[in-house]
ROLUM-241163 format. One record per residue (C-alpha): z, x, y. Coordinates in nm, 2 decimals. Layout:
      z      x      y
      Z      X      Y
...
***
This chain:
      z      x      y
   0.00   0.00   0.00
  -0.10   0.12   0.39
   0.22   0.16   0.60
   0.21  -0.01   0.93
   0.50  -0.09   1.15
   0.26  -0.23   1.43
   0.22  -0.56   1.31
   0.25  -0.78   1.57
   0.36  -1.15   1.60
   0.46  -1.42   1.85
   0.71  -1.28   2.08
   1.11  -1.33   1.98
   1.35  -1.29   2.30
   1.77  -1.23   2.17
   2.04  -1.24   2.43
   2.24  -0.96   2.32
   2.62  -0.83   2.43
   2.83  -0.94   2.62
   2.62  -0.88   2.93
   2.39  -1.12   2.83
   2.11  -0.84   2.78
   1.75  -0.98   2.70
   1.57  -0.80   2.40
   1.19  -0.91   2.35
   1.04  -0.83   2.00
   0.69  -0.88   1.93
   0.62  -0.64   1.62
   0.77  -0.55   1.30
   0.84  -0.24   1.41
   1.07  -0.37   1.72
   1.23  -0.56   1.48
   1.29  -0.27   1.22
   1.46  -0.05   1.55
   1.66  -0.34   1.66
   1.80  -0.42   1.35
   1.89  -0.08   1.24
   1.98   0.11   1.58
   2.12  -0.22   1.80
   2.25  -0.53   1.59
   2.60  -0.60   1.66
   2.70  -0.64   1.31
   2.57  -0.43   0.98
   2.67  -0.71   0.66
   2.58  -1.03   0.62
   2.33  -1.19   0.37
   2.07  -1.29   0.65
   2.08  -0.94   0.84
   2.01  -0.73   0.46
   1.76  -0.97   0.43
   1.64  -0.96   0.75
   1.60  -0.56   0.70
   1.45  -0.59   0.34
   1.18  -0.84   0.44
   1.10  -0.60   0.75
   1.05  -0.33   0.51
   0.80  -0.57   0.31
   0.64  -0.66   0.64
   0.62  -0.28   0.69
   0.46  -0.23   0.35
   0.21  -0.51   0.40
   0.36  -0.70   0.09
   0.49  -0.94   0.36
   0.34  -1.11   0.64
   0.48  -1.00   1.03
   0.55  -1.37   1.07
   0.83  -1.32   0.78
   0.99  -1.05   0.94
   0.99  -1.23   1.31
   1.15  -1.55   1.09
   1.41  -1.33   0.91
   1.51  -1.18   1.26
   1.61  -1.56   1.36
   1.80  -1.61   1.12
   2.02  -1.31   1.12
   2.02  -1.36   1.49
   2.16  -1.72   1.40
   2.39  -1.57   1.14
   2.49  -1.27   1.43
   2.55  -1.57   1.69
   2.30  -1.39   1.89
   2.10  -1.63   2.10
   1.76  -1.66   2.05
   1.47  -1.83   2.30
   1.14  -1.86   2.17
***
């Protein structure tokens, strides 16, 4: 399988800390760095499967839109606010 961590998708903006910082994600490779370098919180059953279907994405075994829909629901998980 071709790597490529460019794959792009409709645009996902998180509100994240305290300061109410705005994140925009529009690839599965945003989503792969804010996942493993900025999310709040490292367990949870949606955020490893949020990271292992980014890593599919990544692999092309998975479509971007997965990884962008796996990203809202560790968000939602998180309690991290999402706008679409």
């Amino acid at each position: 399988m071709k790597r490529n961590t460019l794959r792009p998708f409709p645009a996902v903006t998180l509100v994240l800390g305290e300061n109410g910082n705005y994140r925009r994600v529009n690839s599965v490779h945003q989503v792969a760095e804010l996942l493993l370098q900025h999310w709040p919180v490292e367990s949870g059953e949606e955020y490893v499967a949020a990271v292992r279907v980014c890593l599919e994405a990544m692999l092309g075994a998975a479509p971007p839109e997965a990884a962008r829909e796996a990203l809202i629901r560790a968000a939602a998980e998180a309690g991290i606010s999402v706008m679409q």
